[in-house]
C-alpha positions in Angstrom: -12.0 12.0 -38.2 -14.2 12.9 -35.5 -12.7 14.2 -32.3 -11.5 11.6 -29.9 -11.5 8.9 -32.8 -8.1 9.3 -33.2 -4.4 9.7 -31.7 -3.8 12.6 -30.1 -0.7 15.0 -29.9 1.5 15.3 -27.1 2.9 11.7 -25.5 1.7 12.7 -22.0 -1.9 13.4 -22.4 -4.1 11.2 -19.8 -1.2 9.9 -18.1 0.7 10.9 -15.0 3.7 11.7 -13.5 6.2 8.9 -12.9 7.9 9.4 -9.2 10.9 7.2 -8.7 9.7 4.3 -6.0 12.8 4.7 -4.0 15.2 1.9 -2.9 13.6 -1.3 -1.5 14.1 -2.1 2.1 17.5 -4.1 2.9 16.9 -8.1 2.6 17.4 -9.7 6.1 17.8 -13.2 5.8 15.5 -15.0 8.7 13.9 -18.5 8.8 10.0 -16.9 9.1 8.3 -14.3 7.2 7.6 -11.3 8.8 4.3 -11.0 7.8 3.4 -14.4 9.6 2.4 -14.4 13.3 5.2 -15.9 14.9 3.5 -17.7 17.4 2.0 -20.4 14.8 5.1 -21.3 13.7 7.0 -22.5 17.2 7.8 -25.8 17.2 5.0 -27.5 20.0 6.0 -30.8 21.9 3.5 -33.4 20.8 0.7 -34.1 23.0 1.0 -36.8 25.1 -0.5 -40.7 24.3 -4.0 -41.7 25.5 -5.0 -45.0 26.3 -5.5 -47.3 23.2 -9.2 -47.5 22.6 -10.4 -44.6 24.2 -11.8 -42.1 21.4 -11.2 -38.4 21.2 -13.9 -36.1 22.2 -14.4 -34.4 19.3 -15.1 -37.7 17.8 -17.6 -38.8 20.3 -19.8 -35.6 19.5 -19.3 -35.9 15.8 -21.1 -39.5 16.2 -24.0 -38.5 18.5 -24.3 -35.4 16.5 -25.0 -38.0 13.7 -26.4 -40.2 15.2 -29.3 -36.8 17.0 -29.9 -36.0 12.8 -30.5 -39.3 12.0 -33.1 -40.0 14.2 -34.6 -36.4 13.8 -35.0 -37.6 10.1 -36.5 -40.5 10.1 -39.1 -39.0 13.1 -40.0 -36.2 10.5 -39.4 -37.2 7.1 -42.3 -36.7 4.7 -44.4 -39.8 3.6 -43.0 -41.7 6.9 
């Protein structure tokens, strides 16, 4: 065999030295994970009722954003 085709002797070679991890931190039982912002989870009274018929915001730039694309298209498409 050529070297390094084989096993080797010794059961440590390449490998290091185990340390023991230590004990794990004590369990404390809570309702959020520590590792989540607090602050999304609190319970938020719902927001209060608008008018029936009258849109959002957000929705009424969502449709004239449309609406500015469209138009832009069809003022600059090719072959139009």
């Amino acid at each position: 065999m050529a070297s390094g085709d084989g096993p080797t002797d010794g059961p440590d070679l390449g490998s290091s030295p185990t340390s023991d991890p230590g004990d794990a931190p004590p369990y404390r039982r809570s309702p959020h994970d520590p590792a989540v912002d607090s602050g999304w989870l609190r319970h938020r009274p719902p927001p209060p009722p608008r008018p029936r018929g009258v849109p959002r915001m957000t929705t009424v730039l969502l449709v004239a954003a449309f609406i500015a694309v469209l138009v832009l298209y069809l003022a600059v498409r090719p072959g139009g």
